[in-house]
C-alpha positions as CSV (number, residue, x, y, z in Angstrom):
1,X,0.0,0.0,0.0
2,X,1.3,3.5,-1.0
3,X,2.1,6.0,2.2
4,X,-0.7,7.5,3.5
5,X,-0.7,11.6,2.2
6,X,0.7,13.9,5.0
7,X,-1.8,15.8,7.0
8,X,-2.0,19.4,6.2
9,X,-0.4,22.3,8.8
10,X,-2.0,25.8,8.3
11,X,1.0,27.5,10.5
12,X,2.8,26.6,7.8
13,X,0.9,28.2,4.8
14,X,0.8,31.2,7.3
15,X,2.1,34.6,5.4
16,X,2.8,36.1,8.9
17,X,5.9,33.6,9.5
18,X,7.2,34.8,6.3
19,X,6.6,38.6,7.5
20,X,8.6,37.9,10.5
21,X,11.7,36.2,8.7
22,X,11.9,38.9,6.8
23,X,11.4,41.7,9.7
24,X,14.1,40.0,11.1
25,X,16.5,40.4,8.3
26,X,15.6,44.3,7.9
27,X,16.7,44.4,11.7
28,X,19.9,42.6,11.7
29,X,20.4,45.0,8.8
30,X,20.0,48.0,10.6
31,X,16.7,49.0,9.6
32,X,14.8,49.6,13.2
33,X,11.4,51.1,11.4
34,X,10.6,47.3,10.9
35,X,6.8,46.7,12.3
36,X,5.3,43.9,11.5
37,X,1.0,44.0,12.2
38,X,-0.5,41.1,14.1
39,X,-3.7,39.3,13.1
40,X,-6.7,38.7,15.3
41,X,-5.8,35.4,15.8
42,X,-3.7,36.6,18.5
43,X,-1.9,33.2,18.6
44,X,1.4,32.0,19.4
45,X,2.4,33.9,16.0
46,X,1.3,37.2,17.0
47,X,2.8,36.8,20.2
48,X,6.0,36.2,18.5
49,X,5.3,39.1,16.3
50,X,4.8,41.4,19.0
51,X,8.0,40.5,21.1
52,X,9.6,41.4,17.7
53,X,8.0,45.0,17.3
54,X,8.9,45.9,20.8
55,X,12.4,44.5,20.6
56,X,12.9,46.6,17.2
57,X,11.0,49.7,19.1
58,X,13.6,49.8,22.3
59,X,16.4,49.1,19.7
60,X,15.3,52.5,17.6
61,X,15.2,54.3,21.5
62,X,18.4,53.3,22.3
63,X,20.4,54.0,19.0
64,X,18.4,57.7,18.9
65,X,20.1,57.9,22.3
66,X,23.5,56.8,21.1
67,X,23.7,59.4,18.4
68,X,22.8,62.1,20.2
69,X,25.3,61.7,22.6
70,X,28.1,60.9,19.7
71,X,27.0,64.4,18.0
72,X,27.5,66.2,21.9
73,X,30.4,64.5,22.2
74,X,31.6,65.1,18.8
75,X,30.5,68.5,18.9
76,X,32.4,68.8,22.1
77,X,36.0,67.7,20.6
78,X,35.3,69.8,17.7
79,X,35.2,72.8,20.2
80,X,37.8,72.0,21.8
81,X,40.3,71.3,18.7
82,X,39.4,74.8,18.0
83,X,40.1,76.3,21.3
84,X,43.6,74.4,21.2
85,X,43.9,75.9,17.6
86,X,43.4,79.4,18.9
87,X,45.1,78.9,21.8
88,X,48.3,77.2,19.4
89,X,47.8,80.9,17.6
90,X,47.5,83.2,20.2
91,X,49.9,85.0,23.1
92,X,48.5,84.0,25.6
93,X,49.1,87.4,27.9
94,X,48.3,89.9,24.9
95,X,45.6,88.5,23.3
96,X,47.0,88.8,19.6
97,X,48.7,86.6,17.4
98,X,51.9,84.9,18.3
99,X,55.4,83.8,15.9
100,X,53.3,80.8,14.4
101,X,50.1,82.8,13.4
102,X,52.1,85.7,11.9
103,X,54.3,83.1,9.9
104,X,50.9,81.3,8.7
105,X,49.2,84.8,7.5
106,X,52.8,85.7,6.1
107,X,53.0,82.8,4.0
108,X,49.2,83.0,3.1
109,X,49.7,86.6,1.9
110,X,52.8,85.5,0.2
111,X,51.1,83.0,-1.6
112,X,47.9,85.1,-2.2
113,X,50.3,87.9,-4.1
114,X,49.1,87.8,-7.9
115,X,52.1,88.7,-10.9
116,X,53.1,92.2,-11.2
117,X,51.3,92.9,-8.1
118,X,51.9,94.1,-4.5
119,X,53.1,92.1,-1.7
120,X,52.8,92.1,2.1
121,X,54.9,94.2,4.5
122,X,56.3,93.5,7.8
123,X,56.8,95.8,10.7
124,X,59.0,94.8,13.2
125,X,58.5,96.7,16.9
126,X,60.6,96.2,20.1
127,X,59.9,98.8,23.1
128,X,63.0,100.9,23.8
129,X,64.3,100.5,27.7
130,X,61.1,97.9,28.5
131,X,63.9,95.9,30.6
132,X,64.1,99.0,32.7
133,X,60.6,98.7,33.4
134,X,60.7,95.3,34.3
135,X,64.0,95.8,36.4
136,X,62.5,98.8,38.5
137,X,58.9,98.2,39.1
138,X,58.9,94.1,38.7
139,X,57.5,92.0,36.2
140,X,53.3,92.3,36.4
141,X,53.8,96.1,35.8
142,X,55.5,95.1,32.5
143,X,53.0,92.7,31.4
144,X,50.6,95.2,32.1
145,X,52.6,97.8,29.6
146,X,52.7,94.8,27.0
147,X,48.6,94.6,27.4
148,X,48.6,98.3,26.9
149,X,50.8,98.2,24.0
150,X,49.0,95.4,22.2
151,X,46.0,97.5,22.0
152,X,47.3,100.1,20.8
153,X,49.1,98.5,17.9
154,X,45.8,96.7,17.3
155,X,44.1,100.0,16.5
156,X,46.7,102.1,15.2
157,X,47.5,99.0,12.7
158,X,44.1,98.7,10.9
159,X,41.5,96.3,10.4
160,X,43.0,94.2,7.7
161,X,46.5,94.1,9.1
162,X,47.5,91.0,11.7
163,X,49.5,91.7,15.2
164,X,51.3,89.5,16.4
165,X,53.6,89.5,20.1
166,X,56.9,87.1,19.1
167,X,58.5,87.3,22.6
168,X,59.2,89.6,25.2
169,X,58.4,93.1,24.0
170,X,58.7,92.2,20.3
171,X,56.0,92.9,18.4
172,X,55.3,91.9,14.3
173,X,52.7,94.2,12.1
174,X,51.9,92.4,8.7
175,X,50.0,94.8,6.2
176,X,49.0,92.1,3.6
177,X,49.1,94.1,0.9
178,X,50.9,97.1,0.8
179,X,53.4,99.9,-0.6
180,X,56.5,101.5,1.0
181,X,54.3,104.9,1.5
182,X,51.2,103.1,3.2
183,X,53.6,101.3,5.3
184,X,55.4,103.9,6.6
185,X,52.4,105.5,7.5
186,X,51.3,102.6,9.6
187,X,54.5,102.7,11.6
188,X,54.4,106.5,12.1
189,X,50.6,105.7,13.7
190,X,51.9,103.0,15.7
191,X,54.7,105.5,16.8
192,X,52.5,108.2,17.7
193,X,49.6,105.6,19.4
194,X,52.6,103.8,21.7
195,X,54.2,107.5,22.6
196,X,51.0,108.1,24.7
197,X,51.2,107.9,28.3
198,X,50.4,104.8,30.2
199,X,48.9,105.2,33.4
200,X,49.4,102.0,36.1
201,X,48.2,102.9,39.5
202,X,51.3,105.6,40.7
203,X,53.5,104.6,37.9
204,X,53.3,106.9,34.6
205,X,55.0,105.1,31.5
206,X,56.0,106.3,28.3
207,X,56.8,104.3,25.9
208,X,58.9,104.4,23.1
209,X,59.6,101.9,20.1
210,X,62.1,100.9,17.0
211,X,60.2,99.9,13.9
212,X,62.2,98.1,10.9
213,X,59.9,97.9,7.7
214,X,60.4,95.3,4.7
215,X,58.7,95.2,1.7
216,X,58.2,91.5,0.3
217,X,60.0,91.2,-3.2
218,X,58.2,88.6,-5.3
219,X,59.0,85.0,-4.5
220,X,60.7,85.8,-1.2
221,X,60.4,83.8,2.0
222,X,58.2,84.4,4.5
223,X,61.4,83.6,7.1
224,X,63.7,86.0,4.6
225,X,60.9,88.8,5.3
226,X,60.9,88.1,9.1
227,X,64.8,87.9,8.8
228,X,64.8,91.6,7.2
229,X,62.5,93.4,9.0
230,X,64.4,92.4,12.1
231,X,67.3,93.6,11.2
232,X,65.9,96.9,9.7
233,X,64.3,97.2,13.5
234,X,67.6,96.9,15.0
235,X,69.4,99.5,12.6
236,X,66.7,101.7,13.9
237,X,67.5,100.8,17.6
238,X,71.0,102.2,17.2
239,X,70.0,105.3,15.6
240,X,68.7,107.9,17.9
241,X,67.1,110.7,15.3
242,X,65.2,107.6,12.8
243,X,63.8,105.1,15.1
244,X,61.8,103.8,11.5
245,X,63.8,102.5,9.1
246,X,63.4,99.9,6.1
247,X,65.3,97.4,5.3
248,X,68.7,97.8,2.9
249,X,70.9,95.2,1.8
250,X,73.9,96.8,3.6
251,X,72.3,95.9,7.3
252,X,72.7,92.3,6.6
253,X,76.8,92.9,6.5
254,X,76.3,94.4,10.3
255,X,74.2,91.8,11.5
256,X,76.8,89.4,9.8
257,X,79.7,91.5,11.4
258,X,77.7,91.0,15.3
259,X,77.8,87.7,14.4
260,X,81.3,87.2,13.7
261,X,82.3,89.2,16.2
262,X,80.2,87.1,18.6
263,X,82.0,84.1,17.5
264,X,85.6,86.0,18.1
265,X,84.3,86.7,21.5
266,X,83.6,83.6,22.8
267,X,88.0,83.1,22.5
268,X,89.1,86.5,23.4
269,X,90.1,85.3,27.1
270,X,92.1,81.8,25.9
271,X,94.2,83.6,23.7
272,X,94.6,86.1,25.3
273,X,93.0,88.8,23.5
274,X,91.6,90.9,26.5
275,X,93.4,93.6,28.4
276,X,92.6,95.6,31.7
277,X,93.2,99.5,31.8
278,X,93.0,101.2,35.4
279,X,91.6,104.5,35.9
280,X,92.6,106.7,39.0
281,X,90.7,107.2,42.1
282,X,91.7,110.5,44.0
283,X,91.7,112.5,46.7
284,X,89.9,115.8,45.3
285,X,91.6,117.4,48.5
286,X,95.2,116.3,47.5
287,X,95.6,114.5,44.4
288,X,96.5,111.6,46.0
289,X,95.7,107.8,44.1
290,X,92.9,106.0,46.1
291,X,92.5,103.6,44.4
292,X,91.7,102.3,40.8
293,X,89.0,101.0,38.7
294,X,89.4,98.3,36.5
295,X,88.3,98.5,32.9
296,X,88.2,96.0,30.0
297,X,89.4,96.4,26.8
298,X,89.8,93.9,23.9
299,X,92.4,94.1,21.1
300,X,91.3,92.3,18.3
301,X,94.1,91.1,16.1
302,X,92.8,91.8,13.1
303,X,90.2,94.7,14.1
304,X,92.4,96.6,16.6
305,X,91.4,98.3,20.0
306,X,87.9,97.2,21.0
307,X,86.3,99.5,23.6
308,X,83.5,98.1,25.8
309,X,80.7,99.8,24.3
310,X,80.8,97.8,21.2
311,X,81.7,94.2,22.7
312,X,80.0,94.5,26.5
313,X,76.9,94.5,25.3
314,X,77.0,91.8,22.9
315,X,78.9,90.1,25.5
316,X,75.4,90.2,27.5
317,X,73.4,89.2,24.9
318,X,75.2,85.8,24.2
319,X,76.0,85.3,27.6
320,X,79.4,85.5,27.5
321,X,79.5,88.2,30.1
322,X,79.9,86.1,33.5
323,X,83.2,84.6,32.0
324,X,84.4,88.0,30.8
325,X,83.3,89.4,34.3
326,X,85.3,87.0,36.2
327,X,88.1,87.1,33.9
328,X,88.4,91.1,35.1
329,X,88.0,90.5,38.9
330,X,91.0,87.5,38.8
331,X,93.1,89.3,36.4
332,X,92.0,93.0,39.2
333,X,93.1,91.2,41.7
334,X,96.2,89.5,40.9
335,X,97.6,92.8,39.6
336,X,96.9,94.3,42.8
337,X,98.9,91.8,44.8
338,X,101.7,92.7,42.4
339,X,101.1,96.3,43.5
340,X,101.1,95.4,47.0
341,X,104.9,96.2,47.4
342,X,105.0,99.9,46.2
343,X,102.3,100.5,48.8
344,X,102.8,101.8,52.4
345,X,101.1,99.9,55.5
346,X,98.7,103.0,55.4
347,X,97.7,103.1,52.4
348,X,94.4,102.0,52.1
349,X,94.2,101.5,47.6
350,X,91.2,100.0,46.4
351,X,91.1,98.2,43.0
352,X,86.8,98.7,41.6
353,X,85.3,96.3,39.4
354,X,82.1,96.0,37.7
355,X,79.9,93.8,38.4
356,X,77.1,92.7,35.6
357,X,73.6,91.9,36.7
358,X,73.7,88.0,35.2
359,X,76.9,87.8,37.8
360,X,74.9,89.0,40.4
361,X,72.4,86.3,39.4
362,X,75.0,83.0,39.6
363,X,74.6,81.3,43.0
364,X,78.9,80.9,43.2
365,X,79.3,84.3,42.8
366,X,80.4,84.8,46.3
367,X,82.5,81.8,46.6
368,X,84.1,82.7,43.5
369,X,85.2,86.1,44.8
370,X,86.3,84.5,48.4
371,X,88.4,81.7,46.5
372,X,89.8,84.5,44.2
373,X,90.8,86.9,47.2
374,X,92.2,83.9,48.9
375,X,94.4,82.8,46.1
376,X,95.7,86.1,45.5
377,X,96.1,87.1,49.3
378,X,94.2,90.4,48.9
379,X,92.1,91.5,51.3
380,X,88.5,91.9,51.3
381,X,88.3,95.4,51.9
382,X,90.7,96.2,49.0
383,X,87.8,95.3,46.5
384,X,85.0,97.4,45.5
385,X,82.4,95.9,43.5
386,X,80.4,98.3,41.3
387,X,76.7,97.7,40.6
388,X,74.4,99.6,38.2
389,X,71.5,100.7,40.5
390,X,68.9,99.1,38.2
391,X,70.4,95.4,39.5
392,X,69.8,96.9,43.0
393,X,66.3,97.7,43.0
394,X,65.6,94.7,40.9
395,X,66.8,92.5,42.8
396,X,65.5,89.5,43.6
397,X,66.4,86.7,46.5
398,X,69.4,85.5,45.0
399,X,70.6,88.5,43.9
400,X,69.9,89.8,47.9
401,X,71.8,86.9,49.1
402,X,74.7,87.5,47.1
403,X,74.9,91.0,47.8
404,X,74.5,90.5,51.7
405,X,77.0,87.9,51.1
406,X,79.4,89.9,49.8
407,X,79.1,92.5,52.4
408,X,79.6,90.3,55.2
409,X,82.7,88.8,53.2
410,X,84.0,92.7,54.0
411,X,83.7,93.1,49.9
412,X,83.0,97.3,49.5
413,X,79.7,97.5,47.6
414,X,78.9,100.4,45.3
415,X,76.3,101.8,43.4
416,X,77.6,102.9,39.9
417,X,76.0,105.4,37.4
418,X,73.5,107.1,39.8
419,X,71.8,109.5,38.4
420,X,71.2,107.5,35.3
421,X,68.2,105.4,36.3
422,X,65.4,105.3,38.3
423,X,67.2,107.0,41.4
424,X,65.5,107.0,44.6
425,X,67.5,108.3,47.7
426,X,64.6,106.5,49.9
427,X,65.9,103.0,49.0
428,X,69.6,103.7,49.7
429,X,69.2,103.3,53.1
430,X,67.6,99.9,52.7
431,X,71.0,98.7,50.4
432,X,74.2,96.7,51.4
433,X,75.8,99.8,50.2
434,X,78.8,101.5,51.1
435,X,79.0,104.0,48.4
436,X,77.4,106.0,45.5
437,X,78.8,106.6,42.1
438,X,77.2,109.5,41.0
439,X,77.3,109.3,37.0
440,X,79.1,112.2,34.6
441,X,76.0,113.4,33.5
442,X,74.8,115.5,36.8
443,X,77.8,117.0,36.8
444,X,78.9,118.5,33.2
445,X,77.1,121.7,33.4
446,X,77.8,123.1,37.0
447,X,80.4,124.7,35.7
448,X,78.0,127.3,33.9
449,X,74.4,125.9,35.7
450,X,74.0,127.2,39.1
451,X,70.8,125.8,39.5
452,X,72.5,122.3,38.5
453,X,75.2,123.2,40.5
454,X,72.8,123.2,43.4
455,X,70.8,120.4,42.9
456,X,74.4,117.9,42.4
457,X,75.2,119.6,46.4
458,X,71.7,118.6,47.3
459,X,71.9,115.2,45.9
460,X,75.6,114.6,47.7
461,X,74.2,115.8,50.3
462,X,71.2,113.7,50.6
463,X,74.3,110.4,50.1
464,X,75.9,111.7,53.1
465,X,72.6,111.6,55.0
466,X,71.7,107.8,54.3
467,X,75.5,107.2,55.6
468,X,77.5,107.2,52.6
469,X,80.0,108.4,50.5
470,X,79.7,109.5,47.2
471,X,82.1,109.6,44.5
472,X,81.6,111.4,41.3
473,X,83.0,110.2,37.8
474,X,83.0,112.2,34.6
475,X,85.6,115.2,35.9
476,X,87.1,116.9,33.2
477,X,87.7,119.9,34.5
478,X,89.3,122.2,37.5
479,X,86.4,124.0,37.9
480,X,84.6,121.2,37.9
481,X,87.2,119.4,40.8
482,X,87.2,122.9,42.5
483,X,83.3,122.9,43.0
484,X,82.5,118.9,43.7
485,X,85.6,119.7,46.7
486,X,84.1,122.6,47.5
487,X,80.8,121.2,48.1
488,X,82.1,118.7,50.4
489,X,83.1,115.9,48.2
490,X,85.5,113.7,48.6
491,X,86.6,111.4,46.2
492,X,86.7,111.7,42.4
493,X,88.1,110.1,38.9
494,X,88.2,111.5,35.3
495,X,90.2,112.6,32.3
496,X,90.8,115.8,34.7
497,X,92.9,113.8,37.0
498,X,93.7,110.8,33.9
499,X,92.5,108.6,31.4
500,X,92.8,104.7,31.8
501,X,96.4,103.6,32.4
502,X,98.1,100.4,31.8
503,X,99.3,98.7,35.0
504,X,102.8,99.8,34.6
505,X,102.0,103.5,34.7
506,X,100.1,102.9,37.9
507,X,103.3,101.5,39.4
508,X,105.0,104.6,38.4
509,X,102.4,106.5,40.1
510,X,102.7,104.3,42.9
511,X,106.3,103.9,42.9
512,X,107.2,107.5,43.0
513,X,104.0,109.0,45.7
514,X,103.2,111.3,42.9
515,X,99.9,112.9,43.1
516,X,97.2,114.0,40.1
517,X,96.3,115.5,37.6
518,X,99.9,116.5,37.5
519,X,101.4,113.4,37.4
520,X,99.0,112.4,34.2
521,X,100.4,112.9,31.0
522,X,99.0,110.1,28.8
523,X,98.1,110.1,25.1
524,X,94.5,108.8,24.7
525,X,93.4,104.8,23.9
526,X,92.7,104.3,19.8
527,X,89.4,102.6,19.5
528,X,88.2,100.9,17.0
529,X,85.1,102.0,15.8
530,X,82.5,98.8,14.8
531,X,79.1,99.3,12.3
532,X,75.7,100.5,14.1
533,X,77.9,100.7,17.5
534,X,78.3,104.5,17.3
535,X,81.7,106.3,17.9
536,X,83.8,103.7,20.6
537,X,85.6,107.1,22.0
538,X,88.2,106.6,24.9
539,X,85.5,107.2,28.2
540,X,86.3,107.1,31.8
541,X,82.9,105.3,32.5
542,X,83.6,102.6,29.6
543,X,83.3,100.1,32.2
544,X,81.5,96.3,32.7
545,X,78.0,97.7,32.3
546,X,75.5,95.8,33.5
């Protein structure tokens, strides 16, 4: 007999099972709109069914979720990589543009610069004596100024220029497009917008600036321009009657020149190169040597006679002047020692040195000048350390420790060029301070001045009063020894009495009791005179400045 014909299974011939096979494929796919309608059977099918519409309806809940917080989140970094971005753009005290965004909209305007067209310009700014500021009155009241100042360039640069701080109190104009006429007459805005006073609490700032200009030349550098306007700014610095200047071919030979000359530097002491000069000390009374100060002079081998003004300073920059510094004091004080024999037990002669405000900063200082005093025998009260006031006020704790050091070591202490700075007689009392340097330029006029005349007695005698003694550089004349003894004053030095001498003729002075300016005959130092460093005259104040 044949197999009996299987029974027949309505489930199976059921469209709803096919509906949910294929709602479940649209799911795994992604698609959570799937609904699939139930019947009225409400059977074990339905059932099914409906499991599968709520499953696909929480699913749709909990993705809408999901992307909303991926789009806050995303939203979110996006912010944030913009906030980094301008943060990565911006100086972060001033509010403008920093070295990196000036460099981007530098290279964007070079690029932007169609044929035969014009081209960006740079102006390069750094504030003239801002260290003073930040040396006198302390570092907040300089980033104050810099606030100021930013502003002001801001506006006086115009809406489509960008400003931009690069460092310190450097500050970078770019004019995207622009001639040599509509650039100058930016800068001459900026100069008259950053002459204005600036008003911080008691303190009353005026500020002045050195602008170098360079006009982009088609396919130039962004760095080149940077690199040209710079140095036009600093062939501004060093000329007193055009603080604007653009740039010329012939400044990169200076620059070049510094540079060399940097490098030279760096190998003066080794071989020997360096030379000390000693300038007299007297007695205005008598005319007799007190003591000496030490003064540095570098002859080149190929360049001649160097004079401090136009190697001290670069000697600062690079940082070359703590070496040179202690070079002086050593070499001071071992030529002292040789002096020691053509003294008398009496004689109380005092060798000065100057004393830079980075070597005031090094924590050995002080056991560098006890080891040096130890190994040449000398003393500590033969040594006289000269300090430019401006290290004085500015002073911080190590500086204070070194200087209170140094006192208690019995080193004399001494303010150098007062006059020149922000003098205040109110803090002298307050300094480890034995004496006060009063600088040359108080006292060129009393010969003629009587009103000057008066106010250098006042100020001597306002020294005497905080328990000091003043002595007073610069004397060129009788008259003007005749008045400064006159008025009291001690203690004196200048081409009046003698220029610098070489150690020899200081033995001769010493060796035969002879007193000054008689005893002074001596031709004057040849000085080599270096590009952009001005005239390198012979000066009795050509000293270590600080």
């Amino acid at each position: 007999m044949p197999d009996p014909a299987p029974e027949p299974h309505p489930e199976l011939d059921d469209d709803r099972l096919s509906q949910v096979v294929e709602g479940i494929i649209r799911m795994a796919s992604g698609d959570l709109s799937t609904y699939i309608p139930t019947s009225k059977a409400r059977d074990q099918v339905d059932a099914v069914i409906t499991g599968i519409n709520l499953l696909a309806g929480e699913l749709s809940e909990v993705y809408a979720d999901f992307e909303d917080r991926v789009e806050t989140r995303t939203q979110a970094l996006r912010e944030a990589h913009e906030q980094m971005q301008h943060m990565a753009m911006t100086d972060p005290l001033t509010g403008v543009g920093n070295r990196s965004s000036l460099r981007q909209a530098l290279d964007n305007a070079v690029q932007a610069r169609p044929e035969g067209g014009l081209g960006p310009a740079v102006l390069m700014i750094d504030l003239d004596g801002f260290k003073d500021i930040n040396d006198s009155f302390g570092h907040h009241a300089g980033d104050l100024v810099l606030m100021k100042i930013a502003t002001r360039l801001v506006g006086a640069a115009g809406a489509e220029s960008a400003v931009a701080r690069l460092g310190g109190d450097e500050f970078a104009v770019l004019l995207p497009v622009s001639t040599a006429q509509q650039s100058r007459n930016a800068a001459t805005r900026i100069m008259e917008a950053l002459k204005l006073r600036i008003q911080l609490d008691d303190l009353d700032v005026w500020p002045r600036a050195s602008i170098g200009i360079h006009l982009a030349v088609p396919d130039e550098a962004g760095s080149d321009i940077l690199l040209r306007a710079d140095t036009a700014m600093y062939a501004a610095k060093d000329d007193v009657h055009q603080r604007i200047k653009f740039f010329e071919p012939v400044m990169l030979y200076s620059r070049q020149l510094r540079r060399d000359l940097a490098g030279e530097l760096r190998h003066a002491v080794t071989r020997g190169e360096l030379q000390l000069v000693y300038q007299p000390v007297v007695e205005l009374e008598t005319g007799k040597l007190q003591g000496v100060e030490a003064l540095v002079r570098w002859h080149h081998p190929t360049r001649g006679l160097i004079m401090p003004d136009s190697f001290i300073p670069l000697a600062e920059d690079t940082g070359l002047i703590v070496g040179i510094g202690r070079w002086v004091l050593r070499t001071a004080l071992e030529q002292l020692a040789g002096w020691c024999a053509l003294l008398r037990p009496e004689d109380q002669f005092q060798v000065r040195v100057n004393l830079a405000a980075s070597e005031l900063q090094s924590m050995d200082l002080v056991d560098y000048v006890r080891r040096a005093l130890r190994e040449t025998g000398m003393p500590a009260s033969s040594l006289i350390l000269e300090i430019t006031e401006s290290a004085f006020i500015a002073g911080g704790e190590v500086e204070t420790y070194s200087l209170k050091s140094l006192q208690a070591l019995g080193v004399g202490l001494e303010i150098d060029d007062f006059g020149t700075g922000y003098s205040s007689i109110s803090y002298l009392r307050r300094l480890p301070v034995d004496t006060v340097k009063v600088d040359r330029s108080l006292i060129e006029d009393i010969d003629d001045d009587d009103g000057q005349l008066q106010f250098v007695a006042a100020v001597h005698n306002l020294i005497r009063a905080a328990g000091m003694e003043a002595v007073f550089e610069g004397i060129e004349t009788a008259a003007q020894a005749k008045q400064l003894h006159k008025m009291g004053c001690c203690s004196g030095q200048g081409y009046y009495f003698s220029r610098p001498l070489p150690a020899e003729q200081v033995a001769t002075l010493l060796r035969e009791g002879r007193t000054l300016p008689e005893a002074a005959v001596v031709l004057p130092e040849a000085a080599v005179v270096l590009p952009d460093s001005g005239a390198a005259l012979p000066d009795s104040g050509a000293a270590l400045p600080s």
